[in-house]
C-alpha positions as CSV (number, residue, x, y, z in Angstrom):
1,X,31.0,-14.1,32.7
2,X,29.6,-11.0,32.3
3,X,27.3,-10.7,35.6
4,X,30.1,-12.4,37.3
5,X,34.1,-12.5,36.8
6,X,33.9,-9.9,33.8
7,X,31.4,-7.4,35.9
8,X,33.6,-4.3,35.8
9,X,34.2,-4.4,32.1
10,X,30.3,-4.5,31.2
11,X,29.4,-2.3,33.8
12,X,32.3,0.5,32.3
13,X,31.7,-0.2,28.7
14,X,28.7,-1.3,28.2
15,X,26.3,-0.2,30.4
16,X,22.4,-1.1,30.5
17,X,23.1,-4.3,28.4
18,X,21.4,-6.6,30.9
19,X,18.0,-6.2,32.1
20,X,14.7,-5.5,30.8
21,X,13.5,-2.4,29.5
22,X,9.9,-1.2,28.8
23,X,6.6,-3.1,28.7
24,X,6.0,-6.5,26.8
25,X,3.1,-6.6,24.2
26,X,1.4,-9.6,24.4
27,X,-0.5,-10.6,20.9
28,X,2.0,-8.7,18.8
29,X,1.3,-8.2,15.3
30,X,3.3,-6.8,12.7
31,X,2.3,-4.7,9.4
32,X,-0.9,-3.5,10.8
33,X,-0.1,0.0,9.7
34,X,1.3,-1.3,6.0
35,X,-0.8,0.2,3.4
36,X,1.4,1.4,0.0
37,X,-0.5,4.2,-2.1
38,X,-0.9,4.8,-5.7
39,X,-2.5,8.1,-6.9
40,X,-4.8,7.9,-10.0
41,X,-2.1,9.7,-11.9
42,X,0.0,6.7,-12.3
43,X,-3.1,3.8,-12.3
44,X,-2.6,3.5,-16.0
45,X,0.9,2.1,-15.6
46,X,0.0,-0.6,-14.0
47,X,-1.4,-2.1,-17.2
48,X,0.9,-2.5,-20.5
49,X,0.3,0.7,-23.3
50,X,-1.1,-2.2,-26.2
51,X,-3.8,-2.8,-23.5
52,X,-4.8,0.6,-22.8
53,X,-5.3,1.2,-26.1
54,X,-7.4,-2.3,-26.9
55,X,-10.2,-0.4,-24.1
56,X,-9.4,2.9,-26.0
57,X,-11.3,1.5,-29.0
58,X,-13.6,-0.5,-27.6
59,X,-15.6,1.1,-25.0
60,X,-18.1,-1.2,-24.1
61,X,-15.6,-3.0,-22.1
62,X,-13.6,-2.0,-19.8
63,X,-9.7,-3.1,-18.4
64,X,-9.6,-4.7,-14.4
65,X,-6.8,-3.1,-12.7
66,X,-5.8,-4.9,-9.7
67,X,-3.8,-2.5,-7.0
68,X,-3.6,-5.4,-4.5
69,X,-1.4,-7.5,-7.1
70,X,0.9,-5.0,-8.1
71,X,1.5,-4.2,-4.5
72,X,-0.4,-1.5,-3.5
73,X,-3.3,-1.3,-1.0
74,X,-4.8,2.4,-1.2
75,X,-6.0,4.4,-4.3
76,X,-5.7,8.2,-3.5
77,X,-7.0,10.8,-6.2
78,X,-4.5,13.1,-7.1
79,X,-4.5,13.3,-10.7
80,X,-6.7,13.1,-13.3
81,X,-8.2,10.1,-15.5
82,X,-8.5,10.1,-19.2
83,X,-12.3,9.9,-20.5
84,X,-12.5,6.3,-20.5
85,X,-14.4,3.9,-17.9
86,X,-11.9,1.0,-15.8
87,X,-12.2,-1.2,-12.8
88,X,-9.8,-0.7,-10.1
89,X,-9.4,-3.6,-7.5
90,X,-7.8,-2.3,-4.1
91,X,-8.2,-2.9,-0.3
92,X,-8.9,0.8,0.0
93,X,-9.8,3.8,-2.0
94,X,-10.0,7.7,-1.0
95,X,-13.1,9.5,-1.1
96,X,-12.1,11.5,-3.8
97,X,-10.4,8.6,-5.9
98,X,-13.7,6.9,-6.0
99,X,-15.9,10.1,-7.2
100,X,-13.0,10.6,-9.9
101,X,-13.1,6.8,-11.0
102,X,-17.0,7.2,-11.0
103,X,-17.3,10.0,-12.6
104,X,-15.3,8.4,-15.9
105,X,-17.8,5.7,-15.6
106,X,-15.7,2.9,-13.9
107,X,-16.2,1.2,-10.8
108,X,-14.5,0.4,-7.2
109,X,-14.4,-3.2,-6.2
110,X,-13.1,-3.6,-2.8
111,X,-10.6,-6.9,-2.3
């Protein structure tokens, strides 16, 4: 009814509501640009305190954190990191993250 007996009514009140508009992307995909941060300030949180302090003693191992499971995809490197060597799992890691996760003697691992 509304290109036809109701015409007047759409075209007064609701104008532009049939029709096409812009240009059609073929092969759309969604989330491409998705990509949640953590700084290296707050890393330590994602493990409980009991744990922290287990790798506090013993040194000669070191905790796995894993970004990608706690939902986030980038490590950035504002903060700094207590004396004491971890493994950080994450799709992506700033330049400066990595040298700051280096230099406490951990490592990157890239998932």
């Amino acid at each position: 009814g509304g290109q036809h007996h109701h015409r007047i009514n759409f075209d007064k009140y609701h104008p532009g509501y049939f029709g096409k508009v812009g240009m059609r992307t073929y092969n759309l995909k969604r989330h491409l640009t998705y990509c949640p941060t953590i700084n290296l300030d707050k890393i330590w949180n994602l493990i409980p305190a009991d744990v922290k302090l287990h790798y506090a003693k013993n040194q000669d191992k070191a905790p796995v954190i894993d970004c990608t499971s706690a939902g986030y995809f980038k490590v950035l490197g504002n903060g700094n990191l207590p004396k004491q060597p971890l493994i950080v799992k994450a799709r992506y890691f700033s330049k400066n993250a990595e040298e700051k996760i280096k230099k406490v003697g951990g490592c990157c691992i890239l998932t």
